[in-house]
N, C-alpha and C positions, 0 to 999 in steps of 0.2 A: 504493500500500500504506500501510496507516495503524498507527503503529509510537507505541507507548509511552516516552514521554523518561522516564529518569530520570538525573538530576542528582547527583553526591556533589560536597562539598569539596574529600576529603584523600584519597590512596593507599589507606589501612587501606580507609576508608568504601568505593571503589569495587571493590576488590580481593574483598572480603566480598560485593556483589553479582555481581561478575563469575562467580564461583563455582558460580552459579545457574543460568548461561546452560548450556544444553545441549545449544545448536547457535551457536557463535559463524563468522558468517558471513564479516565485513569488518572492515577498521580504516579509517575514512575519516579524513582530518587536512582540518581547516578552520579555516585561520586561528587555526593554531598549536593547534589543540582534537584530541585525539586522540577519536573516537567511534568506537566500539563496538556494530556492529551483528550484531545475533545473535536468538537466541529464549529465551523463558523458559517452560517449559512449553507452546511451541507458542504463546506471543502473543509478535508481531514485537518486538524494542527497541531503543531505540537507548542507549546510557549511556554516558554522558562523566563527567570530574571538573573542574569550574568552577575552582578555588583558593578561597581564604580570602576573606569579604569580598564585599560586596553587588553594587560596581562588575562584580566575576569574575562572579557568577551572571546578575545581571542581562543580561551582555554572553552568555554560553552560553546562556539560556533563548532569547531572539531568535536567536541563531544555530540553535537546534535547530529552532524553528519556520519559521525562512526556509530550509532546506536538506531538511528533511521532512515529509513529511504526519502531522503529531502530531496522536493525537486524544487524549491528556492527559499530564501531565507529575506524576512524582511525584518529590521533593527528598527523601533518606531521606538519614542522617548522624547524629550524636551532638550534646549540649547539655551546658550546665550545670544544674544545676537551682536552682529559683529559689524550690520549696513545700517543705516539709520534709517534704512522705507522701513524695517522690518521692526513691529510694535509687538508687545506679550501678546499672545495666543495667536499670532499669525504662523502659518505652518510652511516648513521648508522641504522638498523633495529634493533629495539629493542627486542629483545628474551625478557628477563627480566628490569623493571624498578623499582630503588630505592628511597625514602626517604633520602637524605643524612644530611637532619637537624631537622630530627625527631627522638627525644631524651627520651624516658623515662629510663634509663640506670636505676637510681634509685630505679625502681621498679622490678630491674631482668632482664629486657628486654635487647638484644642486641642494638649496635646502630642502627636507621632505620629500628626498628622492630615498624610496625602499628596494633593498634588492629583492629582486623577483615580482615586483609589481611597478616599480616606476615612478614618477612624480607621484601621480594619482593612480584613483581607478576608479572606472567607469560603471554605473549601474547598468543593470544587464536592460539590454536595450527595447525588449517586448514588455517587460515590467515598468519601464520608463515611459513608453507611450500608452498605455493605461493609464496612467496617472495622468500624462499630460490630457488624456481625454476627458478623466473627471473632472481637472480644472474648467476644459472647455465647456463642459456642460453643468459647470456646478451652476446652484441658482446663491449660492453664498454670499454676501456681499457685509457681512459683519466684520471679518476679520480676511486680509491677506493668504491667497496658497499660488506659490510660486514654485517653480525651480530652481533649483540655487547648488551652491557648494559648500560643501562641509567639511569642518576644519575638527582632528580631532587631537586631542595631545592629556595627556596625565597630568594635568595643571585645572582646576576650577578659577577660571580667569576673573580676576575680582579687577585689574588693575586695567585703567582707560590707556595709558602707552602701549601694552601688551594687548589688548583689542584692537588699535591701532595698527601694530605692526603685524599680525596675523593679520590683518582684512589685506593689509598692505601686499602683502607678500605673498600671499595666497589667491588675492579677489574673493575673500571666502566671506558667506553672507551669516554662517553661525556657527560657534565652535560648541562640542560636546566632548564626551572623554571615552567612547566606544567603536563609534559608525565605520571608521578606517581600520579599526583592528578586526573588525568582522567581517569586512572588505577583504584583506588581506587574506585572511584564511579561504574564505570565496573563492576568489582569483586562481590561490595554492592549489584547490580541490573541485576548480571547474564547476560551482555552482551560482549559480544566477543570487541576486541579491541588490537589494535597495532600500535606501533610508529612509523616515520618514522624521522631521523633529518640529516642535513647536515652540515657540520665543517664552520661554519661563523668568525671563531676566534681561537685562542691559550690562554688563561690568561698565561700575562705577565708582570704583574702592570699597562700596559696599551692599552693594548685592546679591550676597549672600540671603540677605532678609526677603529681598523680594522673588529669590528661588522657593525659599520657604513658604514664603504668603501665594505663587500663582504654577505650584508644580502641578497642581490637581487642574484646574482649569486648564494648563499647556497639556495636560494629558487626555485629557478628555477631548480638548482639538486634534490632536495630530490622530487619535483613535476614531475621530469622525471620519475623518478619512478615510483609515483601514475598513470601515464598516464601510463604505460607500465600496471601494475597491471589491468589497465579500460579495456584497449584493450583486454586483455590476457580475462578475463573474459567474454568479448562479446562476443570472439570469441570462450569461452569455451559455451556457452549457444548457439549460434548457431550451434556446435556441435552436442546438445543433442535434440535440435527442430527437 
C-alpha cells in the first residue's frame, strides 16, 4: 500500500493535521517516532512529528521511507518570514528549499551548496502544480498563498541582521528549521516531496512571543491547504474511476 508521509515539527503543527484524518487506523512507535497511520479523505497516511531541527527531520524522513511504501512526502508547519509582503498566517509553498547555515565556502562551494543535492532543491514538480492550481482557484482572499523559497538552518532567527542577510543571500521569502533536511533525504532516496509553511512570526529581536501567541492559527492555515490538496485529489480519483 502506498501511503503519503507527512512530516510536522511541533505538537500545534501535527495536532492541526491530525484533525483531518477521518479514519485514523494505527499508532505505530519506531524508534521512539510515534506514527500515525490513518486516511485523509480516503488517501492512505502516515504522519509523524520529527522535533525541532534538521538532524530530527532528517533522521524521520529515512525512517518513514525505510518502514513504508511512501510514494511522496509532504513537511507542512509554520516559519518566520523573511519578505515583508508576507504577514502571520499567510502561507508559503515551497518551489525551492535552502541550506542557509550550511557552509563549506572553503572548499569552492557556494554558500548553502550540499553535496549530493546542490544549492537547492527543487519540489517535485506534479506536486508543485497542484498546489499552484489550488492557489489559482482558491476563493481565499483573507490571508496571502504564494510560492516562494525556503530557507532552513538550526538557528530560530530572533535577530532582524540575520533575517536580513538570509533573504539577502538566499531570495528566500521564510526561514524554518526542517523543510531542506527533509528535502535532502528526498533527493538521496528519489522520493517526491514539498513544503508547505505558514508566517507564525517576523524576527524582530523578539519574536519568540509572537511564535508563541500565532503557532496554532499559522497551523491551522498552512493545514487549510493540505485539506484543500486531500479533497482536490479524491475528487480527482473519482474522476478517473
Amino acid at each position: 500500500m502506498k501511503y503519503v508521509g507527512i512530516i510536522t515539527a511541533m505538537n500545534e503543527e501535527l495536532e492541526a493535521v491530525r484533525k483531518l484524518m477521518d479514519d485514523e487506523q494505527d499508532l505505530k512507535t519506531i524508534f521512539g517516532l510515534d506514527i500515525i497511520i490513518g486516511k485523509i479523505y480516503n488517501t492512505d497516511c502516515v504522519l509523524v512529528r520529527c522535533g525541532a531541527g534538521k538532524v530530527n527531520a532528517a533522521r524521520t524522513t529515512q525512517i518513514l521511507i525505510d518502514n513504508f511504501d511512501i510514494n511522496y512526502i509532504i513537511n507542512v508547519g509554520v516559519a518566520g518570514s523573511l519578505n515583508y509582503k508576507f504577514d502571520i498566517g499567510d502561507v508559503i509553498i515551497g518551489e525551492k528549499v535552502v541550506q542557509h547555515d550550511f557552509d563549506i565556502t572553503a572548499f569552492g562551494h557556494s554558500k548553502g551548496y550540499v553535496p549530493g543535492v546542490g544549492n537547492e532543491a527543487f519540489s517535485d514538480h506534479e506536486l508543485l502544480e497542484k498546489f499552484k492550481s489550488l492557489i489559482k482557484n482558491s476563493e481565499e482572499k483573507i490571508y496571502n498563498i504564494e510560492i516562494g523559497t525556503i530557507a532552513t538552518g538550526d538557528i530560530f532567527v530572533t535577530e532582524i541582521s540575520m533575517k536580513d542577510k538570509i533573504a539577502s543571500k538566499f531570495k528566500a521569502d521564510c526561514v524554518e528549521m526542517e523543510a531542506s533536511a527533509v528535502a535532502q533525504v528526498c533527493v538521496l532516496s528519489n522520493i517526491p516531496f514539498i513544503s508547505i509553511r505558514s508566517i507564525s512570526d517576523k524576527p524582530n529581536n523578539s519574536n519568540e512571543k509572537d511564535y508563541e501567541q500565532n503557532i496554532k492559527l499559522a497551523s491551522k492555515r498552512a493545514t487549510n491547504l493540505l485539506k484543500d490538496f486531500f479533497i482536490n485529489e479524491k475528487i480527482s480519483r473519482e474522476f478517473t474511476e
